[in-house]
C-alpha positions in Angstrom: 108.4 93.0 142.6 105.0 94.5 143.8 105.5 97.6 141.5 106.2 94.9 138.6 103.0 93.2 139.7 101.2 96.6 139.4 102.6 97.3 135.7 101.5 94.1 134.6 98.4 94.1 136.3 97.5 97.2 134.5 98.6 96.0 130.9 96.1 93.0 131.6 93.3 95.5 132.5 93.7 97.7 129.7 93.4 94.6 126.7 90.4 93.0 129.7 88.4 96.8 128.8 89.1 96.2 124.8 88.1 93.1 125.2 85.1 94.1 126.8 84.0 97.1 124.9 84.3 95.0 121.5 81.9 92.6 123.3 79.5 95.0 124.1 79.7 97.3 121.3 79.1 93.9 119.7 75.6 93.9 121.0 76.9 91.9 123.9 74.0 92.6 126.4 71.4 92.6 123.7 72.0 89.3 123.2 71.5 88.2 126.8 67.8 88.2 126.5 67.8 85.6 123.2 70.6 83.7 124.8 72.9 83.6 121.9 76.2 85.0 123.8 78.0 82.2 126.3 79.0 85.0 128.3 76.3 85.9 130.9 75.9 89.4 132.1 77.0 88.2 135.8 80.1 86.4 134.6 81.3 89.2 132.4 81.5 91.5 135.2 81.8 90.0 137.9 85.3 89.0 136.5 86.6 92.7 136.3 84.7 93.6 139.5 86.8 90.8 141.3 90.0 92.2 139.7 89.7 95.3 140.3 88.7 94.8 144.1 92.0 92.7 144.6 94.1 95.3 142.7 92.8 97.4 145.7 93.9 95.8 148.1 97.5 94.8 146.8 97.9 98.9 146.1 96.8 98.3 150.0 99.4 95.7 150.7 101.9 97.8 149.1 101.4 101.0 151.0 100.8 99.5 154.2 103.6 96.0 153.9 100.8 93.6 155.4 101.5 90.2 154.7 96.8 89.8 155.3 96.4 92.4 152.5 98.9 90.5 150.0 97.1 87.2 150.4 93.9 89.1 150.5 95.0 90.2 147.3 95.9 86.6 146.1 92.8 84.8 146.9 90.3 87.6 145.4 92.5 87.5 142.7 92.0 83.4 142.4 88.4 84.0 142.1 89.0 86.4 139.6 91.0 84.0 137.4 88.5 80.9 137.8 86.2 83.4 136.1 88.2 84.6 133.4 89.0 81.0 132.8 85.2 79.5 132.3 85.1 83.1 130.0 88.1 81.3 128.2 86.6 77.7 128.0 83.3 79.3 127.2 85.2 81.4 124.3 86.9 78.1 123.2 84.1 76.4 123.3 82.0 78.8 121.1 85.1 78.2 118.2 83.6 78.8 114.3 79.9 78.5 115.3 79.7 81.2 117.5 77.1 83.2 116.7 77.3 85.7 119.8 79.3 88.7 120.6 82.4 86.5 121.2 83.1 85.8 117.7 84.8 89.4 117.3 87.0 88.8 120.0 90.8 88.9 118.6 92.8 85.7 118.9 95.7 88.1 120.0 93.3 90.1 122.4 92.4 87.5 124.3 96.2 85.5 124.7 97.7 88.5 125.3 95.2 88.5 128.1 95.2 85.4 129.8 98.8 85.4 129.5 99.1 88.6 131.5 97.1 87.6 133.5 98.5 84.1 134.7 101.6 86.3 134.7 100.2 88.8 137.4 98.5 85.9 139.0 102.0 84.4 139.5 103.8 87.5 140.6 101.2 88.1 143.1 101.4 84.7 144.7 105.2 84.7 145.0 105.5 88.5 146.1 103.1 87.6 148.8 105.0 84.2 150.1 108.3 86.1 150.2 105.9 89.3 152.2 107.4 90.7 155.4 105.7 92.7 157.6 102.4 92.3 159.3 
């Protein structure tokens, strides 16, 4: 199940990068001074910053088998998804009057997201409760 966790992991990073270069090609950052976007600079990437630390250490957990590294994992992950949720709310939130960046993110883009997402976020809490070793 790890190596399942990986595959989906990495199908949720690749839509999180589209998702983020249509942001900033959208003038993204620009915006951040006149405070028209709802995502700020910190949220957007500290989200993928988190994600990508805990995907180092579940490749971690899966090399080595410790049981510290998959729950390691897990709760960087969490914080991960709290963030990627306000981005979600905030996205919601901004609906047909958006007038920042966000309003060229896809419908499809950003489902197909989240839902991978909770769908990693799952596998990683149950692979790491079953976890033997360490």
């Amino acid at each position: 199940m790890g190596l399942v966790t990986v595959v989906t992991w990495l199908f949720t990073a690749i839509v999180g990068i589209y998702l983020l270069y249509l942001w900033l090609s959208g003038g993204g950052l620009r915006q951040q001074a006149t405070k028209v976007t709802r995502f700020p600079v910190a949220l957007i990437f500290s989200h993928p910053a988190l994600a990508i630390s805990a995907l180092a250490c579940w490749v971690a957990f899966l090399l080595t088998g410790s049981r510290v590294l998959a729950w390691a994992a897990f709760g960087v992950l969490a914080g991960a998804a709290l963030l990627g949720f306000t981005m979600f709310t905030r996205w919601l939130g901004a609906g047909r009057h958006a007038k920042g960046a966000e309003r060229r993110l896809p419908v499809l883009a950003v489902l197909l997201h989240g839902v991978a997402g909770v769908t990693t976020f799952v596998l990683v809490l149950l692979t790491a409760a079953v976890a033997r070793g360490q």
